[in-house]
N, C-alpha and C positions, 0 to 999 in steps of 0.2 A: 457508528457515525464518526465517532474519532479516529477508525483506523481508514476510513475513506478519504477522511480530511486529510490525515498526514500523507496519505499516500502519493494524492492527485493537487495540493492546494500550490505547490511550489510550480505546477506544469500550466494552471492557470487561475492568477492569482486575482483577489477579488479587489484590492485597491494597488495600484501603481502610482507610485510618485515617480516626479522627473530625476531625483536622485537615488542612486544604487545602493545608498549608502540608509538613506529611509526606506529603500523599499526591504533591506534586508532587519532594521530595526523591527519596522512594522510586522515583518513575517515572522521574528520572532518571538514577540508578543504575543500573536494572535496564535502561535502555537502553544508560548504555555500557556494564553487562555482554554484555550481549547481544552489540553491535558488536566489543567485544573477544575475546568468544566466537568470534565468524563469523569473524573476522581469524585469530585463530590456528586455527582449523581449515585454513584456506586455507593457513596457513604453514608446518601439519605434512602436508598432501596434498603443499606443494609438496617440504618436505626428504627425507619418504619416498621420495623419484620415482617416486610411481607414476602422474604424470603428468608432461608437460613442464611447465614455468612459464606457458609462454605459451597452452596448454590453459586453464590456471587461472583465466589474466588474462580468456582472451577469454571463459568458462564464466560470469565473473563480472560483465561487463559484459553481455554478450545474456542471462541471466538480469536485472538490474536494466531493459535495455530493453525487454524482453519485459511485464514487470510493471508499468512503468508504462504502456509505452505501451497494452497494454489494459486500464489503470484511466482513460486521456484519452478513449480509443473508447468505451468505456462510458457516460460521463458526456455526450461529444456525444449518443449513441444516438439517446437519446428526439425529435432536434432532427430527428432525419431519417427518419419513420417511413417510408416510402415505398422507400427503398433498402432490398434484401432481408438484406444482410448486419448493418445499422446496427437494421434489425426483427428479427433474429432477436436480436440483444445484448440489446437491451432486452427484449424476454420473457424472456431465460433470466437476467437480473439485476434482473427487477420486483418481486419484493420484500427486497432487499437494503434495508437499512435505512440506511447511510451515503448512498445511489441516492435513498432517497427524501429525505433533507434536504438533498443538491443542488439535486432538482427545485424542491422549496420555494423554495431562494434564485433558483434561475434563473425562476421565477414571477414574487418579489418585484420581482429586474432587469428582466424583461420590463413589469411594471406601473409603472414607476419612467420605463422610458424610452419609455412609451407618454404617460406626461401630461405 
């Protein structure tokens, strides 16, 4: 849940004030609540025992690598239409809207280092 929050919460944010200058207060906040949320969940799974520690630890790292590393596959996707795995990501992520204003920027680069 925390890693879905940090990901997407900046792209559409759940309270907007008229100032920029609160709305970036507020986002920060509610980010380390969040982080301080997910930490002490972790902290009362691990006092309860109803896992081991190290359950927790490893839960909590291959979660975090799972997630980014197929937000990095994704965004190569489109580079590799021709491999079957790297074509089916980009179909089932084509109209992700943060997907499309990568490709934009990786356009821009591509026409940048073309002239």
């Amino acid at each position: 849940c925390a890693c879905i929050w940090h990901e997407y919460a900046h792209r559409s944010p759940l309270v907007t004030f008229r100032s920029e200058a609160l709305n970036a207060v507020s986002f920060v906040a509610l980010r380390v609540f969040v982080l301080c949320y997910a930490g002490f969940c972790y902290l009362v799974i691990i006092t309860t025992h109803f896992h081991y520690s190290d359950d927790v630890w490893f839960g909590f790292w291959m979660t975090l690598f799972v997630w980014r590393g197929y937000h990095s596959i994704v965004r190569i996707a489109p580079l590799y239409p021709r491999r079957p795995y790297y074509a089916f990501l980009a179909w089932l992520e084509r109209e992700a809207p943060d997907l499309a204003l990568w490709r934009r920027r990786m356009e821009k680069l591509q026409e940048v280092e073309q002239s």
